[in-house]
C-alpha positions in Angstrom: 19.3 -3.5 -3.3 16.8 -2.7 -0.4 14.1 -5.3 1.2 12.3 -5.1 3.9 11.2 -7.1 6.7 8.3 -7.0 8.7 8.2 -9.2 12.1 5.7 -9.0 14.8 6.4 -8.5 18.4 5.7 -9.2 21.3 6.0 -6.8 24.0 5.1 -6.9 28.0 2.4 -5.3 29.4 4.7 -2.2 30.4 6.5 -2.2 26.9 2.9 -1.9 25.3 1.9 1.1 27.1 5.6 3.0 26.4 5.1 2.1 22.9 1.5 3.5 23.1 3.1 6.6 24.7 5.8 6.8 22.3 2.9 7.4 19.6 0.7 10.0 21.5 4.3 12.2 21.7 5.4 11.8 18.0 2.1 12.0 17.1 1.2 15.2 19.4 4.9 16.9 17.8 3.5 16.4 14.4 0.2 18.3 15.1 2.3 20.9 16.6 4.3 21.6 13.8 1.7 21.1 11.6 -0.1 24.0 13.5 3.8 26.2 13.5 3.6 26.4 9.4 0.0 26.9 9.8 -0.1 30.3 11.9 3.7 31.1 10.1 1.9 31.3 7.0 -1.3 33.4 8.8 1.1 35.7 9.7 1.2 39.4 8.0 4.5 38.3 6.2 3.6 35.0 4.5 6.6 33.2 5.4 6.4 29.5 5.9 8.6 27.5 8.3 10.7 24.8 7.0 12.1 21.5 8.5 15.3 22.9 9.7 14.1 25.3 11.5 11.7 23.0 13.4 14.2 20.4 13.6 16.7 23.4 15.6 13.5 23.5 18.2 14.0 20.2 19.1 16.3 20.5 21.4 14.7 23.2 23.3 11.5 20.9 23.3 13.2 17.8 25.0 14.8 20.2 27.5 11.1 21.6 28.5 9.2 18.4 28.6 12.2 15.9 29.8 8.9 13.5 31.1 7.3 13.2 27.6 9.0 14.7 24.0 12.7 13.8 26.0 12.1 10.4 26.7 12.2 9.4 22.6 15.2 9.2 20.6 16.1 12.6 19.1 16.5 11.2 15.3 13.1 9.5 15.6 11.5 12.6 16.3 13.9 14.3 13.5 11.9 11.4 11.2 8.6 12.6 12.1 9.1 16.2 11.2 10.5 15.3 7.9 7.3 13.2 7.3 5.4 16.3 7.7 7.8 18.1 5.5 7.1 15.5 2.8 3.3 15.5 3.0 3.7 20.2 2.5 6.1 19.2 -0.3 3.6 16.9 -1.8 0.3 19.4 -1.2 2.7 22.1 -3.4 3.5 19.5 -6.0 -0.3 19.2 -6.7 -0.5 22.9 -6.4 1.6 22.8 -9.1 0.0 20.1 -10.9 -3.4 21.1 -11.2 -4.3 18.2 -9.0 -6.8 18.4 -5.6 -4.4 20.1 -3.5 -5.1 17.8 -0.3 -3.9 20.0 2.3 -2.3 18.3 5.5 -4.7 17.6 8.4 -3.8 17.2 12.0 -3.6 13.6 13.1 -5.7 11.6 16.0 -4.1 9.3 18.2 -5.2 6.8 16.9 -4.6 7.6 13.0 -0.8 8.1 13.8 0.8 4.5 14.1 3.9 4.2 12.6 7.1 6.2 14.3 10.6 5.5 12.0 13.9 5.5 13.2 16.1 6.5 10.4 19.5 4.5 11.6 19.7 1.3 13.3 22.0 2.2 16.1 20.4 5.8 16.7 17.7 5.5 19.1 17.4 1.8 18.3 19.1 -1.9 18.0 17.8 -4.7 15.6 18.9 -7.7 17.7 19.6 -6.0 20.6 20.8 -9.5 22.8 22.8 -11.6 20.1 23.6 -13.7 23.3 19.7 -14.8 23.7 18.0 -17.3 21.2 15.1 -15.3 21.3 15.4 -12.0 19.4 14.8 -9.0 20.2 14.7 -4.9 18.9 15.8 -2.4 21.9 14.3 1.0 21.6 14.8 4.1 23.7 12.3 4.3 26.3 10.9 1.1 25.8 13.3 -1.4 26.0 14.4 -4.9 24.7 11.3 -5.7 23.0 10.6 -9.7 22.0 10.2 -10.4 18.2 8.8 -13.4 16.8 11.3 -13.6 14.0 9.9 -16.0 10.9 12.6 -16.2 8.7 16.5 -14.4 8.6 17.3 -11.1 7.8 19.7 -10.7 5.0 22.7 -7.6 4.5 22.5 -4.7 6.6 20.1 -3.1 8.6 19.3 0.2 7.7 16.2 1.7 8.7 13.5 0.4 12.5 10.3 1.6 12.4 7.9 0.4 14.7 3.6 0.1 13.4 0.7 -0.8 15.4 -2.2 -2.3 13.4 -4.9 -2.9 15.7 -4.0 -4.3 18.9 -0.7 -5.8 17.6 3.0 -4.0 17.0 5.2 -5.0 14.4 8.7 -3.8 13.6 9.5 -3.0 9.9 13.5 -3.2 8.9 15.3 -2.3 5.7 18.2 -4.0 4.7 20.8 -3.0 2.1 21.8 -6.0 0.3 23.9 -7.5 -3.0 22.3 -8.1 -6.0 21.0 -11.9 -5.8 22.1 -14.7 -8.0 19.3 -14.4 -11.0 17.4 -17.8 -11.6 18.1 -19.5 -14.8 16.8 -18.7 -18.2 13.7 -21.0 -18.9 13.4 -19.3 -22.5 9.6 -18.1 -21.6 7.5 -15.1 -21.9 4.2 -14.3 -20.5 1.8 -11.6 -21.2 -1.0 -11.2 -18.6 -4.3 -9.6 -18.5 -5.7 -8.7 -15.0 -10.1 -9.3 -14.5 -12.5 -9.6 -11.9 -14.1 -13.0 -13.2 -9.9 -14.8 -13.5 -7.6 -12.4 -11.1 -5.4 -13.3 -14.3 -4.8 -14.7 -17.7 -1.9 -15.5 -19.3 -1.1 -15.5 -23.3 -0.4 -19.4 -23.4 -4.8 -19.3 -22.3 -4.1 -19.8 -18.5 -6.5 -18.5 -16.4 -5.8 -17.7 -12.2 -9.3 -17.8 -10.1 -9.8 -14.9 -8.3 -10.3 -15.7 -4.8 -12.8 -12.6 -3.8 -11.3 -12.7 -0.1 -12.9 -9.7 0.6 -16.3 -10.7 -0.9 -16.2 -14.0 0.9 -15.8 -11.9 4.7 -18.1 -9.2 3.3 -21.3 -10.6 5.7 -19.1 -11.1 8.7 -17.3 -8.1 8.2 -20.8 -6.6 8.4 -22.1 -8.2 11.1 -18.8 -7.1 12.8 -19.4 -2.9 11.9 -22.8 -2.8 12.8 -22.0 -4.4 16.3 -19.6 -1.7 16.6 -21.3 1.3 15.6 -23.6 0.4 18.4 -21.2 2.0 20.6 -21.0 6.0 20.7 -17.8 7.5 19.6 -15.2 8.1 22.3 -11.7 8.3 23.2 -9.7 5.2 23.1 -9.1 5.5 26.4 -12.8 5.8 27.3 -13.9 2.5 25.8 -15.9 -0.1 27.4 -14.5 -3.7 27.4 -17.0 -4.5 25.2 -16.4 -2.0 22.8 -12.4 -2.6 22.9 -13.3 -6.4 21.6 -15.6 -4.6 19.0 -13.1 -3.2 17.4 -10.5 -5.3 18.1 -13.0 -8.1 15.9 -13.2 -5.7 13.2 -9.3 -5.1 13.3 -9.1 -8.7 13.2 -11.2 -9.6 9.9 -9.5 -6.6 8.5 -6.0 -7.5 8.9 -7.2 -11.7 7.9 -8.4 -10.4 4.4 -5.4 -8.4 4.3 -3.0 -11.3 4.9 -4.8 -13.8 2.2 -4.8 -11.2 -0.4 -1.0 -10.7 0.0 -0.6 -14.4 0.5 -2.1 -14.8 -3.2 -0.2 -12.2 -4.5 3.2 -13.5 -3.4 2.4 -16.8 -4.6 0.7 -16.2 -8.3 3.8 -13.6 -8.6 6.4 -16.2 -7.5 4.9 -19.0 -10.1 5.0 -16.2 -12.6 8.8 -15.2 -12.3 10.3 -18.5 -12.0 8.6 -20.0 -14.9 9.3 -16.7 -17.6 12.1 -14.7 -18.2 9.9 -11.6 -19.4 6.8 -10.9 -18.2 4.3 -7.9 -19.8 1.3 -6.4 -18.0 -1.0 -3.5 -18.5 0.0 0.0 -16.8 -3.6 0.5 -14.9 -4.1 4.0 -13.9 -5.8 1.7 -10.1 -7.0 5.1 -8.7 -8.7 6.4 -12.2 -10.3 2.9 -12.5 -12.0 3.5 -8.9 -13.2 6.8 -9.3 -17.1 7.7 -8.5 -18.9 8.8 -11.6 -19.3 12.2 -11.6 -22.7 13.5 -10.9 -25.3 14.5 -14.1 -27.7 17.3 -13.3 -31.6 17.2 -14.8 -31.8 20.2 -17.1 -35.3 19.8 -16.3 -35.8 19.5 -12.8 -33.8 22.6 -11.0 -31.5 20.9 -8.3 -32.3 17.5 -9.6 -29.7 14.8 -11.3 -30.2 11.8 -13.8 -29.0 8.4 -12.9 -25.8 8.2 -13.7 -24.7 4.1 -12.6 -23.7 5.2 -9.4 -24.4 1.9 -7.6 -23.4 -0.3 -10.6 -19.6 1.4 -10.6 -19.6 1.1 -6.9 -20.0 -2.7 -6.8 -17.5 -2.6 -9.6 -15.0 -0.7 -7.6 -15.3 -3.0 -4.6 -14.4 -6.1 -7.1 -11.1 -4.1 -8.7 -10.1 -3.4 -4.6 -11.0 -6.5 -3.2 -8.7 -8.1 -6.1 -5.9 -6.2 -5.1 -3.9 -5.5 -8.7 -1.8 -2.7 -7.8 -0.8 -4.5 -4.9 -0.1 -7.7 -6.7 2.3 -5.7 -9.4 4.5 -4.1 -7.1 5.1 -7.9 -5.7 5.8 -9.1 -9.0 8.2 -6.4 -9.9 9.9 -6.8 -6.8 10.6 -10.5 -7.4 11.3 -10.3 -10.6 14.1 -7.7 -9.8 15.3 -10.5 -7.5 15.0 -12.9 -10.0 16.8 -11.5 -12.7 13.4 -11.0 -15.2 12.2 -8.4 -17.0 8.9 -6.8 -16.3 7.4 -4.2 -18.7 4.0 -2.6 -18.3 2.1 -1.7 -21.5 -0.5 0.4 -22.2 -3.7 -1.6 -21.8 -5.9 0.8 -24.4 -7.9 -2.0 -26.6 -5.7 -4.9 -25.7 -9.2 -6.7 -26.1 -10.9 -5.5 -28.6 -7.1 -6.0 -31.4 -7.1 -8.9 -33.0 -3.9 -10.4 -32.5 -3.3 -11.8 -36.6 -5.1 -9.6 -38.7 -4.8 -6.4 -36.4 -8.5 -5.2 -36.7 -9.5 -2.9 -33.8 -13.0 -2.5 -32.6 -15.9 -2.0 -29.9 -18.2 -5.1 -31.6 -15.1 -7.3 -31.4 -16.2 -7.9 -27.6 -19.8 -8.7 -27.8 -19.9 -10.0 -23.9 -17.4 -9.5 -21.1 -15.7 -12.9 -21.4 -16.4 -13.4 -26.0 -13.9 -12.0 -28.4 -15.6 -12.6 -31.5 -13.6 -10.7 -35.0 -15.9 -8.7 -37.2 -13.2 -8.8 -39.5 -11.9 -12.4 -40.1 -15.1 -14.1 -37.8 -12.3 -15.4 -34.9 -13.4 -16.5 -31.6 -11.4 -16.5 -28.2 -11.6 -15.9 -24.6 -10.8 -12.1 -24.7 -8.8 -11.9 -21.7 -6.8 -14.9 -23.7 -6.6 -12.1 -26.3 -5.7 -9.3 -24.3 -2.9 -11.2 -22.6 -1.6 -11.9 -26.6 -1.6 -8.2 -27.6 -0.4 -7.1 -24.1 2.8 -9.8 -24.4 3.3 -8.3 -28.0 3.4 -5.0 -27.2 6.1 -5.7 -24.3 8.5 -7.5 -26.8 8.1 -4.5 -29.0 9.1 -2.1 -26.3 11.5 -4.7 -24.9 13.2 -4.4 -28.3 13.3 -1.0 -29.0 15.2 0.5 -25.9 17.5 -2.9 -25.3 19.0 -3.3 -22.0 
């Protein structure tokens, strides 16, 4: 199996601005190629350019500009072609699809922070100095490059790639390892029903608070943005010192809320797994869920449009975000591969409006957000209580018609 690690680092002053530089060239290659398809396919002929016939320019490239494209390591900037080659092979997959095409756009400077180096050993070293107690990742034209190292990286490095977020640089590694020793069987299952008022319930009636981290830095967050768009747009390198701290504050709540919201998510995940051997959740469509209304033009009124609960879906969109489900499943899937447990996901239509015994479906079963109440046979629950019943029953009846 593959994990990844992500460590922070902690480069000199002179490390910071290769690493800056690194970014700028990888960054100005990818427009550049970007722009080679584009006029390719301008041309009389039609013909678009592929990645190997970019990736033969490369060397050509490096020999012109030895001071900038020929200081970085050749297979990183192999890596960065290919991730434009992915994001044309995605735009003709929608194409295909039916789907908003989403064209790929030239990048800024400073919407391009993430460079991958596709072998460790190629262009890179993961623990470059195994002599010195403090470790360290070597990259070419950088250097050895301190890491602040928080726990031990298991099997085989793979894959460096190195991401600024903010003012900070991290390193990202993949490792290949063996499959882990599962836990052992604790003879539970769960079903669980993800809200905005609980972040969960379970089917045994458990509920998980929903710490809102995004709601509770919503004022300073605020505060933060409007101190910033005080300051008129400009190039990085054009900032004031006060604008630089600006941005660097809203960076900095940014990447806080980001950190607690993961830091939940491991942890409700974690209790999850080692307490059940099968867990069952609802397959949310995240993206539908967040989708602006669409727009409802006055038949009357030429050029005019009727409320359609525009703000209202807004405020409900910010909730589902700031509670950070998708997020929170891929975590839980990922440990429970670890682990040894089985996670299937279910479809969630009327999970909360079935009751569980006698099987009656409908709209009036859920008179109020938080009230199942049975039309049927007059039973009253929680009905996220409910939901996480009929999700956990439909898992154990998918679980036991395709067997492992």
């Amino acid at each position: 199996m593959i994990r990844a690690y992500k460590f922070l680092m902690r480069p000199t002053v002179g490390q910071r601005v290769a690493l800056g530089e690194m970014l700028r060239d990888h960054c100005s290659m990818y427009n550049g190629a970007l722009q080679e398809r584009r006029d390719a396919y301008r041309h009389g002929s039609k013909k678009g350019v592929k990645y190997g016939q970019q990736s033969a320019q490369l060397k050509d490239i490096r020999a012109f500009d030895p001071e900038r494209q020929g200081r970085w390591s050749f297979s990183s900037q192999q890596a960065t072609l290919r991730r434009l080659d992915k994001a044309f092979t995605a735009f003709f997959r929608r194409i295909k699809a039916g789907d908003t095409p989403g064209y790929p756009r030239f990048r800024g400077v400073n919407w391009f922070d993430t460079v991958d180096f596709p072998k460790d050993g190629d262009g890179c070293r993961w623990d470059s100095t195994p002599h010195d107690p403090v470790p360290r990742v070597r990259f070419q034209g950088v250097g050895h490059v301190k890491v602040n190292q928080h726990r031990r990286v298991i099997g085989k490095v793979k894959t460096v790639s190195v991401k600024r977020e903010g003012g900070r640089w991290y390193v990202v590694l993949t490792a290949e390892q063996s499959a882990p020793e599962p836990l052992p069987a604790t003879g539970c299952v769960v079903g669980i029903d993800l809200g905005i008022a609980s972040f969960l319930t379970t089917s045994h009636g458990e509920h998980v608070a929903n710490p809102h981290h995004g709601r509770k830095a919503a004022a300073k967050l605020e505060a933060a943005q409007q101190a910033l768009a005080r300051f008129p747009r400009v190039r990085r390198d054009k900032r004031t010192a006060n604008h630089r701290r600006a941005v660097q504050k809203v960076a900095d709540l940014h990447r806080k809320v980001r950190r607690q919201r993961l830091d939940h998510a491991h942890k409700t995940a974690l209790d999850l797994v080692r307490e059940h051997d099968f867990i069952a959740h609802e397959d949310l469509k995240i993206r539908n869920m967040v989708k602006a209304p669409a727009p409802k033009p006055d038949p009357e009124t030429p050029g005019g449009f009727l409320p359609n609960g525009a703000a209202a879906k807004a405020g409900l969109n910010r909730s589902i975000s700031d509670a950070g489900w998708g997020v929170f499943l891929a975590i839980l899937t990922s440990k429970a591969e670890s682990a040894g447990r089985e996670v299937i996901a279910v479809d969630p239509r009327n999970t909360s409006r079935t009751r569980p015994e006698c099987g009656h479906t409908a709209k009036e079963n859920r008179p109020i957000q938080e009230k199942f109440h049975c039309v049927s046979c007059d039973h009253q629950a929680h009905a996220d209580t409910v939901g996480a019943i009929n999700v956990l029953r439909a898992g154990l009846v998918r679980r036991d018609a395709n067997p492992a």
